[in-house]
C-alpha positions in Angstrom: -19.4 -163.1 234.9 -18.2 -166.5 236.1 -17.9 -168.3 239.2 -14.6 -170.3 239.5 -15.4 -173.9 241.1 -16.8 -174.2 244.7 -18.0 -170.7 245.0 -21.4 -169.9 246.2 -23.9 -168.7 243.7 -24.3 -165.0 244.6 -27.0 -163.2 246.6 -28.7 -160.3 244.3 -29.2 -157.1 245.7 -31.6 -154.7 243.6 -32.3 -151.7 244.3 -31.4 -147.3 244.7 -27.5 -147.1 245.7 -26.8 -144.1 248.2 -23.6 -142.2 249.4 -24.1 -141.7 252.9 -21.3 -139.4 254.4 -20.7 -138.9 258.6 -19.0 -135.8 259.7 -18.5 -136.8 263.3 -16.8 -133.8 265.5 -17.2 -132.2 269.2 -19.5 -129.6 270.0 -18.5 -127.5 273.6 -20.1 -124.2 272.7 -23.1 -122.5 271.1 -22.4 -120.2 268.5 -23.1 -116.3 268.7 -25.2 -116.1 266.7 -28.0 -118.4 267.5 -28.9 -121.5 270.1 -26.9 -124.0 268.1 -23.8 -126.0 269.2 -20.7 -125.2 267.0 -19.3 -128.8 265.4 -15.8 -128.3 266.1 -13.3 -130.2 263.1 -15.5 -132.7 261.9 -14.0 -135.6 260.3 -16.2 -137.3 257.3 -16.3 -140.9 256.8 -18.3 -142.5 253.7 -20.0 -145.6 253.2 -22.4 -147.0 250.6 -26.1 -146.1 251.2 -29.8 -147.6 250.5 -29.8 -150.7 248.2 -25.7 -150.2 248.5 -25.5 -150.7 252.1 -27.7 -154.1 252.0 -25.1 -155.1 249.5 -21.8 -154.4 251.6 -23.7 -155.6 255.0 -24.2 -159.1 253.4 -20.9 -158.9 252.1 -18.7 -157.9 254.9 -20.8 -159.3 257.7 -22.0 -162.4 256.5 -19.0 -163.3 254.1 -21.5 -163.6 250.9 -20.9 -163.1 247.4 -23.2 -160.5 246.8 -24.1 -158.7 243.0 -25.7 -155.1 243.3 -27.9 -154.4 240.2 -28.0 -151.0 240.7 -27.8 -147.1 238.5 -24.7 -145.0 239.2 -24.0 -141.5 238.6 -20.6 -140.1 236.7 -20.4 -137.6 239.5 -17.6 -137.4 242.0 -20.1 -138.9 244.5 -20.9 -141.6 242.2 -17.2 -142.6 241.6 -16.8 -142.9 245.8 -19.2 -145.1 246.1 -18.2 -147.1 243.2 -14.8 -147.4 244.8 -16.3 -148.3 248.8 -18.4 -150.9 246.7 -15.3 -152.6 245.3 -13.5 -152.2 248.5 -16.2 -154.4 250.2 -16.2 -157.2 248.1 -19.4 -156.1 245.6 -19.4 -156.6 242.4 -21.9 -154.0 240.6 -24.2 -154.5 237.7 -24.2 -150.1 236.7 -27.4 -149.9 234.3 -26.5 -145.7 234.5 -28.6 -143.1 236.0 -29.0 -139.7 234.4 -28.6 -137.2 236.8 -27.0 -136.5 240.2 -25.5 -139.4 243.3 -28.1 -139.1 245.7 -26.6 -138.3 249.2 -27.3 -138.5 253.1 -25.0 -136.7 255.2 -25.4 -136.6 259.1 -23.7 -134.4 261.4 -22.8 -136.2 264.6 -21.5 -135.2 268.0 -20.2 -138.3 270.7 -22.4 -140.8 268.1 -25.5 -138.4 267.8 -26.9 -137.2 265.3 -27.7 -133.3 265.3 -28.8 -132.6 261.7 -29.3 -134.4 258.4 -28.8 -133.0 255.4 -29.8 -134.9 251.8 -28.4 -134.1 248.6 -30.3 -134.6 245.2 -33.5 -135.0 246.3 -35.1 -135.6 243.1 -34.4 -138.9 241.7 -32.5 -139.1 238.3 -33.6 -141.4 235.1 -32.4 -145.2 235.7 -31.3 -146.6 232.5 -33.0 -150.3 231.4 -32.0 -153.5 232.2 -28.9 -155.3 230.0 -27.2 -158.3 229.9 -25.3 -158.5 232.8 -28.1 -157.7 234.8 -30.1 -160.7 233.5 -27.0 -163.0 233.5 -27.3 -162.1 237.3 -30.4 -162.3 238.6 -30.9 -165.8 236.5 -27.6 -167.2 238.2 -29.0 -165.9 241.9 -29.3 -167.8 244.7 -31.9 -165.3 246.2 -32.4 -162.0 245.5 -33.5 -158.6 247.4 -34.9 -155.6 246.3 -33.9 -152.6 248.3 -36.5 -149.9 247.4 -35.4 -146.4 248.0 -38.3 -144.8 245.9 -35.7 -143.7 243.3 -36.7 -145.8 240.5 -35.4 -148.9 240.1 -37.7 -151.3 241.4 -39.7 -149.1 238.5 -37.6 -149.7 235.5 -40.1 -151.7 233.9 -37.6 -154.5 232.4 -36.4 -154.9 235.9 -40.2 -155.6 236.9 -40.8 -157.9 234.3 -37.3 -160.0 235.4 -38.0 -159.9 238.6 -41.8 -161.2 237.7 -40.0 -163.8 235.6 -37.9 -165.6 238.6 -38.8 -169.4 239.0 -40.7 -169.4 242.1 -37.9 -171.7 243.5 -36.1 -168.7 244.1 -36.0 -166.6 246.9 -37.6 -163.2 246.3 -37.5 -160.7 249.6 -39.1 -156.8 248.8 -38.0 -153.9 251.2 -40.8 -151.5 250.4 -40.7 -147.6 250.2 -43.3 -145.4 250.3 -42.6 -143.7 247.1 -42.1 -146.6 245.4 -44.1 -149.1 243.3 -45.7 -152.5 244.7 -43.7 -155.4 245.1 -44.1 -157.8 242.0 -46.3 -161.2 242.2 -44.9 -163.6 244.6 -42.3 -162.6 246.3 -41.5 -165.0 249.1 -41.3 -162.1 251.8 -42.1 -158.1 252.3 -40.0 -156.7 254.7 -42.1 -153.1 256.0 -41.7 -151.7 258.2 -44.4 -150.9 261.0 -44.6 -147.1 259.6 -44.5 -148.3 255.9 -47.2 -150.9 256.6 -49.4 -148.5 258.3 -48.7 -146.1 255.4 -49.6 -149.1 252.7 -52.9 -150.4 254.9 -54.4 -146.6 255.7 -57.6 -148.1 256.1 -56.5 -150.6 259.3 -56.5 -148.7 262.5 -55.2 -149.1 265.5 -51.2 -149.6 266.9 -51.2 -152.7 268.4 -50.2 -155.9 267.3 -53.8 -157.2 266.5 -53.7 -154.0 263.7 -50.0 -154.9 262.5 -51.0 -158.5 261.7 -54.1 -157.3 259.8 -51.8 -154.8 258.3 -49.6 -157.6 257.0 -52.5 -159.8 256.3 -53.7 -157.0 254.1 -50.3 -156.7 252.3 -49.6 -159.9 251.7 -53.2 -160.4 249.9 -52.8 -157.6 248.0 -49.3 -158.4 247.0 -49.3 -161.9 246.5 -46.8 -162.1 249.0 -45.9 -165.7 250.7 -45.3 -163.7 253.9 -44.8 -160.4 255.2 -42.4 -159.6 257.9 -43.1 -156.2 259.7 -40.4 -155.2 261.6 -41.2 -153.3 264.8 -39.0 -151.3 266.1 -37.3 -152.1 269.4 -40.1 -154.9 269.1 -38.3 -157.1 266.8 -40.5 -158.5 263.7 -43.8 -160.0 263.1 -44.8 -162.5 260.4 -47.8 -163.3 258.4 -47.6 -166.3 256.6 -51.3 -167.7 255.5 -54.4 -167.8 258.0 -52.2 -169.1 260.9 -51.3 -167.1 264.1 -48.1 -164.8 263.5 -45.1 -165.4 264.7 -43.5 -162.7 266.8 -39.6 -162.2 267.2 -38.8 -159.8 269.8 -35.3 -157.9 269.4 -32.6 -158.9 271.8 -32.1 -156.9 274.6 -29.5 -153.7 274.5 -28.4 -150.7 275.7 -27.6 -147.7 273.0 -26.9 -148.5 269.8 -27.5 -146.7 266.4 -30.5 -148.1 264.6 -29.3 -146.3 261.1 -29.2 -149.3 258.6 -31.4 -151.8 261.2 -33.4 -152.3 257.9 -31.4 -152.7 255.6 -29.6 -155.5 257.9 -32.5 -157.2 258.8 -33.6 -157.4 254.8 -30.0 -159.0 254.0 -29.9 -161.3 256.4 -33.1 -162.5 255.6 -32.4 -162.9 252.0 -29.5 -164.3 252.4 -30.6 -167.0 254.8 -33.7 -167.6 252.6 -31.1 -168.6 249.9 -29.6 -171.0 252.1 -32.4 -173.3 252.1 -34.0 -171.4 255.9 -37.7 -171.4 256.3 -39.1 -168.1 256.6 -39.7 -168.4 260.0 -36.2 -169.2 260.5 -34.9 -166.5 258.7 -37.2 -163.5 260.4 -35.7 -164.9 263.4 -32.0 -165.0 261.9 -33.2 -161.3 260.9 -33.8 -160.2 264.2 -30.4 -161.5 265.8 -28.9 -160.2 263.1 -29.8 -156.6 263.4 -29.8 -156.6 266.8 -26.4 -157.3 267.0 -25.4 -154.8 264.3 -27.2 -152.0 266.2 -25.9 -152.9 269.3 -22.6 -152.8 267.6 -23.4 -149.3 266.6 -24.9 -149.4 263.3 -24.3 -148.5 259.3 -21.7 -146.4 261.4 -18.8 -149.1 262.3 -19.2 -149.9 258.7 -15.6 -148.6 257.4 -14.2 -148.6 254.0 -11.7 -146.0 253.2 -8.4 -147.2 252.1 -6.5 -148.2 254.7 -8.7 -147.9 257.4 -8.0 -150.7 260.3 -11.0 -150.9 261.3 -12.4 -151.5 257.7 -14.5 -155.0 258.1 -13.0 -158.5 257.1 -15.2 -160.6 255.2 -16.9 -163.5 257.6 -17.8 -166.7 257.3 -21.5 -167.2 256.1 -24.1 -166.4 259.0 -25.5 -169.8 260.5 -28.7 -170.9 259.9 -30.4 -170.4 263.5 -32.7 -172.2 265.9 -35.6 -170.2 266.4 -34.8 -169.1 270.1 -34.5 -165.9 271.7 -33.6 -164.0 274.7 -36.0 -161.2 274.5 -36.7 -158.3 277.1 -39.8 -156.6 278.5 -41.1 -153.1 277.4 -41.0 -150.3 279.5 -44.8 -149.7 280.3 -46.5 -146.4 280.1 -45.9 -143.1 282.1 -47.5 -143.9 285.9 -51.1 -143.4 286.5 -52.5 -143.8 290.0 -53.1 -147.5 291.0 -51.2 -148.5 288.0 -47.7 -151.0 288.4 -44.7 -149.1 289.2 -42.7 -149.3 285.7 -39.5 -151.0 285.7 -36.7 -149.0 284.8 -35.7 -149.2 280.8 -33.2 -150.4 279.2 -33.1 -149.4 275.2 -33.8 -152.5 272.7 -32.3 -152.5 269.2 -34.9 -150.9 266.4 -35.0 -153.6 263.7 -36.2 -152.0 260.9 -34.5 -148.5 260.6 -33.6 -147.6 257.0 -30.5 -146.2 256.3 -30.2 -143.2 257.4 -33.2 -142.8 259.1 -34.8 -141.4 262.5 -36.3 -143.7 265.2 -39.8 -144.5 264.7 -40.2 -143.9 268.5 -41.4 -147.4 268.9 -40.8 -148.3 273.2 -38.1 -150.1 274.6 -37.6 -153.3 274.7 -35.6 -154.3 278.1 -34.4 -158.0 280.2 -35.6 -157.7 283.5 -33.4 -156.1 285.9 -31.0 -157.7 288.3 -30.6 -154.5 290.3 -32.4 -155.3 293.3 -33.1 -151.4 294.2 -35.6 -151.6 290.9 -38.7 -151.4 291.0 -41.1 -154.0 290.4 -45.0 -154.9 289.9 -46.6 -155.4 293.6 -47.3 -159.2 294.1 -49.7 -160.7 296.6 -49.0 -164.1 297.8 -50.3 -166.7 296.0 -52.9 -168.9 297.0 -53.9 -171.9 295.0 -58.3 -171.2 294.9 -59.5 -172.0 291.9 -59.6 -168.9 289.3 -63.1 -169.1 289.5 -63.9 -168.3 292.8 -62.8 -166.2 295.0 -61.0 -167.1 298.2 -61.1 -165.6 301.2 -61.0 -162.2 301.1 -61.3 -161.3 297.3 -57.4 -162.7 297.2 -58.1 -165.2 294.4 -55.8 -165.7 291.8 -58.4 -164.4 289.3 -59.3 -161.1 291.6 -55.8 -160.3 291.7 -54.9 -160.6 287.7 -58.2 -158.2 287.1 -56.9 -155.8 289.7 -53.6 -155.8 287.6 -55.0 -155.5 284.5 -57.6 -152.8 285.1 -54.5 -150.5 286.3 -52.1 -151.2 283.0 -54.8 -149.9 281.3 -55.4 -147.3 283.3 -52.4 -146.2 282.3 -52.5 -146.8 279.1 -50.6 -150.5 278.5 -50.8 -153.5 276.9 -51.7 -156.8 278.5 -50.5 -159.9 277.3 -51.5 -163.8 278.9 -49.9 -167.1 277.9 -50.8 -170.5 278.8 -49.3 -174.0 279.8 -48.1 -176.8 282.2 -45.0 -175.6 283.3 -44.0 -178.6 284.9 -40.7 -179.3 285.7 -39.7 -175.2 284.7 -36.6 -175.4 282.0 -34.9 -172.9 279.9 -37.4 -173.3 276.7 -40.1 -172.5 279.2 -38.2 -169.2 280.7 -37.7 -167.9 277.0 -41.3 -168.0 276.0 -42.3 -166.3 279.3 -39.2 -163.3 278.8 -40.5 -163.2 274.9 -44.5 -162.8 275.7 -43.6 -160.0 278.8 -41.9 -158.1 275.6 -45.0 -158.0 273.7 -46.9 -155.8 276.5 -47.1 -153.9 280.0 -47.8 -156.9 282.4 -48.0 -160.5 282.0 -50.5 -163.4 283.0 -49.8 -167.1 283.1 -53.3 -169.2 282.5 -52.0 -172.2 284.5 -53.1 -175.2 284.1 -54.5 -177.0 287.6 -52.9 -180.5 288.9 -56.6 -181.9 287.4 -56.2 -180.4 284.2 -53.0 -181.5 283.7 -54.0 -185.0 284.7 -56.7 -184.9 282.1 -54.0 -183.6 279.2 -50.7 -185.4 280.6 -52.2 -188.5 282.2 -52.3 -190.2 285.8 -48.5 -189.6 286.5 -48.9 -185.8 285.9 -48.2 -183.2 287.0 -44.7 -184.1 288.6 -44.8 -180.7 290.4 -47.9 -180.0 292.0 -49.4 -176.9 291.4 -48.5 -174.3 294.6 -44.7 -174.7 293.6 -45.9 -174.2 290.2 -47.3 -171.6 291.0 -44.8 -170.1 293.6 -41.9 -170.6 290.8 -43.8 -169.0 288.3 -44.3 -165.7 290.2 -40.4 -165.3 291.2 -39.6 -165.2 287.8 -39.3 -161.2 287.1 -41.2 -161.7 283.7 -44.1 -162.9 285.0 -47.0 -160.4 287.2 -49.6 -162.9 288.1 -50.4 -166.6 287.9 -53.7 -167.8 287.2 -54.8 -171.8 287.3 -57.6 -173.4 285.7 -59.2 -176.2 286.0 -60.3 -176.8 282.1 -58.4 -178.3 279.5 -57.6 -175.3 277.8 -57.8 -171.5 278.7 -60.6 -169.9 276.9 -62.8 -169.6 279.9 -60.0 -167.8 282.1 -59.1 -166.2 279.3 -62.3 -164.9 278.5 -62.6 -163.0 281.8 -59.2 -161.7 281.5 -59.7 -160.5 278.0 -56.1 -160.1 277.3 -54.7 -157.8 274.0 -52.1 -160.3 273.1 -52.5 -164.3 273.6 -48.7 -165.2 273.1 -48.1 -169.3 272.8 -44.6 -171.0 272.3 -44.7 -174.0 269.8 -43.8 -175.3 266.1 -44.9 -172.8 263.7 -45.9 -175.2 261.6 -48.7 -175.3 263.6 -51.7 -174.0 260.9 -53.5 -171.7 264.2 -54.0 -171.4 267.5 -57.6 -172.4 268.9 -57.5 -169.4 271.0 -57.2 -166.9 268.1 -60.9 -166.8 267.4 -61.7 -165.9 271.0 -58.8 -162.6 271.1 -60.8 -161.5 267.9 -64.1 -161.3 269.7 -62.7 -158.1 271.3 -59.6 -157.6 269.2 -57.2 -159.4 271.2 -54.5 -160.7 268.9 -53.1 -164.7 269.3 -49.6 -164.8 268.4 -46.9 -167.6 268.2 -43.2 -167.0 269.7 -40.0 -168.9 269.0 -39.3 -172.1 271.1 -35.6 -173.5 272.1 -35.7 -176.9 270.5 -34.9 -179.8 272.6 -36.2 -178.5 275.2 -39.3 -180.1 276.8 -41.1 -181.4 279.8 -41.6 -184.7 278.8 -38.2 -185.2 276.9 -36.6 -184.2 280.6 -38.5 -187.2 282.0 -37.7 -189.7 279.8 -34.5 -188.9 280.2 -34.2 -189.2 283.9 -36.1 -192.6 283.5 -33.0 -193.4 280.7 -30.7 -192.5 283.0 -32.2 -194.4 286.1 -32.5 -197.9 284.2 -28.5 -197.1 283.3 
C-alpha cells in the first residue's frame, strides 16, 4: 500500500461492514388478506452498511482517502458490497469472516419505512489481524472504530493494535451495545443517548444533567479523553474533563431520514480530528455535518450502482468550522392548563441514528416561526423593578418568570436560563439565545442591571440602558422572559428561578462555569454553547471609536 506524493495520509475506518438493501415502491391498497398495504414493484437499491457506510460517507462526502479494515463474506452479498466499496473510492483491508454478509433491508413507500427485515443475525467468525491491516492503521492519520457488535472491535489483535496507537493519533469509538469496551485512550466515544443510558444503568434520569453524568461516567471508565453523546434531534453533548459540557444543538429542518445520522456524525468527527480540529471543534463539525446529510435525506441519497447519475462525486475535504450554530427551539410538552401555548414544530435532524435504525423518539428541535398566525408564549410588558422585589401589582420581572416556569413544569418541560450584558445586541448574542431555547420548554435571560454592568464593564457601561435592553431582549421569539439583577453575577436570581439547564456562550477552554456548582444543588445542569468568533460587544465599540478617529 503506497501513497504516491502529496496525497493525504488515509483516515482508518474499523469496524462490522453491512449490506443494506432499499426496496422503495408505492402502496395504494391493502391486501385481502390482512390490514397491510401491498408494495406495488419495488425497485432495490444497495449501499454499504455499518462500519462500511462510515467509510463511503467520508469518502464521497468529505473527499477523504479512507482504508476500511474490515471481515467480508464469499457470499453473493459479500461480493456487492465489495464492489459499492470500490465504486466509492474505499480501499478495504478483508481479514475474512466465516459465515454469512450480514444484511438490513427496508421496505419503503414515498421515503418511509414500513418494515425491516435483517438477514444473518448471528454474527460470523472474523478472521485475525495481518499485515495490511497493521501497515494501515500505523500509516493513519486518525482512525474510527465503527462497532456493530459483530466482532471486530473483539478480534483480540485488533484490540491490542488499536491499544498500541501513539497517543498522537486520533482514536474516535462508535459503541454498540453488544460489543466490547472501547480500548484505553481513545480521544472520543461517540454514544449515543440510548447506548449511554444502556452503558451507565445505574444514572437516572433523561435530562441533560443525567447525560453529562452519563458521559462523565463513560469517559472514567473508559479512559476516554471525551465523550460525545449524540442526542437526537438535540445535536451532541461533550464531556471533556471536570469542566461544563459543551452542547451543540442540530440545525434546524424539516423531514429528513436520520438512517446513517451516526455513522456521519462519527466520520466527520474522525476525520476532522485528523486534521489537526480540537474536539470541541470537531463535535460541532459533527453536528453540521449530519444535519445536513439528514436533511438531505440520509444513508438513502447514498447511490452506487454502476451508472447511476446520481451516484456521489468525491468532494473536497470538509472545512474545519467555527464553532457557531443556528440552532432551533424544541417543541414543549402536550398543553396542560396554565401552561405556554406550544409553538408549532418543525422536525430537527436526529444526529446519532445508526444505520439502519429507528428514531429514538428524541423531540423536535425547531427555529422559531415567522408565521405570524403561530402561537406564541404570553408576554407581559416589561417593567424595569428590580428582580427582587415586586412592583406594583405582583408584575415584577421575577413574579412573572416564576409564573412561567411553574406552568412548563406543569406540563411537564424543561426550563433553561442564561445570563449576560447584552449590550449593544449582535448576531453572536442571538445565536447563543436560539441555541439555549433548544435545550428546553421556555427560556430566561438573568440580565444584568445598568449598576451591575457598571461594576463589571466600568463607568462608560452599559451603552444601552437597561429598559431597551430589556424591551429588545423580549421581541426576540427565543426568549420568554427577562430578568435583571443587580449583582455581579446571577446565582442569587438564579437561585430562585432554579432553572434545569444553566446554558452560557464562551471559549470552551474555559475549565467551568462558577454557576455549575449551584445547578447541582438541585440537579440543574451548567452547560457551555458554541459562540460566533469575532463577534463581541466590546470589539463593536472599539471599532466605532476606530472608525470615528478615521
Amino acid at each position: 500500500m503506497t501513497r504516491g506524493p502529496g496525497r493525504r495520509a488515509p483516515l482508518v475506518v474499523v469496524g462490522d461492514a453491512l449490506l443494506d438493501r432499499d426496496l422503495d415502491g408505492r402502496a395504494e391498497r391493502l391486501a385481502p388478506d390482512a390490514p397491510v398495504p401491498v408494495v406495488d414493484d419495488p425497485a432495490e437499491r444497495c449501499r454499504p452498511g455499518g462500519a462500511a457506510l462510515a467509510a463511503t460517507l467520508a469518502a464521497c462526502l468529505d473527499g477523504r482517502s479512507v482504508i476500511l479494515v474490515t471481515a467480508l463474506a464469499t457470499d453473493e452479498a459479500g461480493e456487492v458490497l465489495r464492489g459499492l466499496l470500490e465504486r466509492a473510492g474505499v480501499e478495504v483491508v478483508d481479514l475474512g469472516l466465516a459465515g454469512r454478509t450480514p444484511e438490513k433491508i427496508r421496505v419503503r413507500v414515498d421515503g418511509r419505512s414500513l418494515l425491516r427485515l435483517d438477514r444473518t443475525t448471528r454474527p460470523g467468525a472474523v478472521g485475525p489481524l495481518d499485515r495490511a491491516g497493521r501497515r494501515a492503521l500505523a500509516g493513519a492519520v486518525a482512525v474510527l472504530v465503527s462497532d456493530y457488535g459483530r466482532g471486530m472491535a473483539a478480534e483480540p489483535e485488533v484490540r491490542a493494535a488499536l491499544a498500541a496507537l501513539p497517543a498522537r493519533r486520533p482514536l474516535v469509538w462508535d459503541p454498540h451495545p453488544r460489543g466490547p469496551a472501547p480500548v484505553a485512550g481513545a480521544r472520543l466515544a461517540t454514544p449515543n443517548r440510548a447506548e449511554a443510558a444502556g452503558f451507565a444503568p445505574q444514572v437516572a434520569g433523561e435530562g441533560l444533567a443525567a447525560v453529562t453524568a452519563r458521559a462523565r461516567t463513560l469517559a472514567e471508565r473508559w479512559a476516554a479523553a471525551g465523550v460525545a453523546v449524540t442526542l437526537g434531534a438535540g445535536g451532541a453533548l461533550l464531556v471533556e474533563g471536570a469542566g461544563a459540557p459543551l452542547v451543540v444543538p442540530a440545525l434546524a429542518s424539516i423531514g429528513g431520514d436520520p438512517c446513517g445520522a451516526g455513522d456521519r456524525f462519527a466520520a466527520a468527527a474522525a476525520g476532522l480530528l485528523g486534521d489537526g480540529a480540537l474536539p470541541s471543534e470537531a463535535v460541532a463539525g459533527a453536528v453540521a455535518g449530519a444535519s445536513a446529510f439528514v436533511a438531505a435525506g440520509g444513508a438513502a441519497t447514498i447511490h452506487l450502482d454502476p451508472g447511476d447519475p446520481a451516484t456521489p462525486n468525491r468532494r473536497p475535504p470538509m472545512p474545519r468550522p467555527p464553532l457557531e450554530r443556528t440552532p432551533g427551539e424544541r417543541t414543549p410538552g402536550e398543553r396542560t392548563p396554565g401552561a405556554p401555548e406550544p409553538r408549532p414544530p418543525l422536525s430537527g435532524p436526529p444526529v446519532g441514528e445508526r444505520s439502519p435504525s429507528p428514531e429514538l423518539g428524541d423531540p423536535a428541535v425547531h427555529s422559531p416561526s415567522t408565521d405570524p398566525s403561530a402561537p406564541t408564549y404570553p408576554s407581559a410588558p416589561t417593567d424595569a423593578c428590580s428582580p427582587a422585589d415586586p412592583g406594583p401589582g405582583g408584575g415584577s420581572a421575577m413574579a412573572r418568570a416564576l409564573g412561567l416556569i411553574e406552568a412548563v413544569r406543569v406540563a411537564g418541560g424543561t426550563v433553561v436560563a442564561t445570563g449576560g450584558c447584552f449590550d449593544l445586541l449582535h448576531a453572536g448574542h442571538v445565536a447563543t439565545l436560539r441555541a439555549a431555547r433548544a435545550l428546553g420548554d421556555c427560556l430566561v435571560v438573568c440580565l444584568n442591571s445598568d449598576d451591575s454592568v457598571r461594576r463589571l464593564k466600568g463607568l462608560e457601561r452599559p451603552l444601552v440602558p437597561q429598559a431597551d435592553r430589556v424591551a429588545v431582549l423580549e421581541e426576540l421569539g427565543c426568549v420568554d422572559v427577562v430578568v435583571p439583577f443587580d449583582e455581579r453575577t446571577p446565582e442569587a436570581v438564579l437561585q430562585r428561578l432554579r432553572p434545569d439547564v444553566f446554558a452560557k456562550g464562551g471559549d470552551y477552554a474555559l475549565s467551568d462555569l462558577p454557576e455549575a456548582a449551584l445547578l447541582g444543588t438541585w440537579g440543574g445542569q451548567a452547560v457551555v454553547l458554541p459562540y460566533l468568533e469575532g463577534r463581541s460587544t466590546t470589539q463593536l465599540i472599539k471599532e466605532v471609536a476606530r472608525r470615528d478617529n478615521h
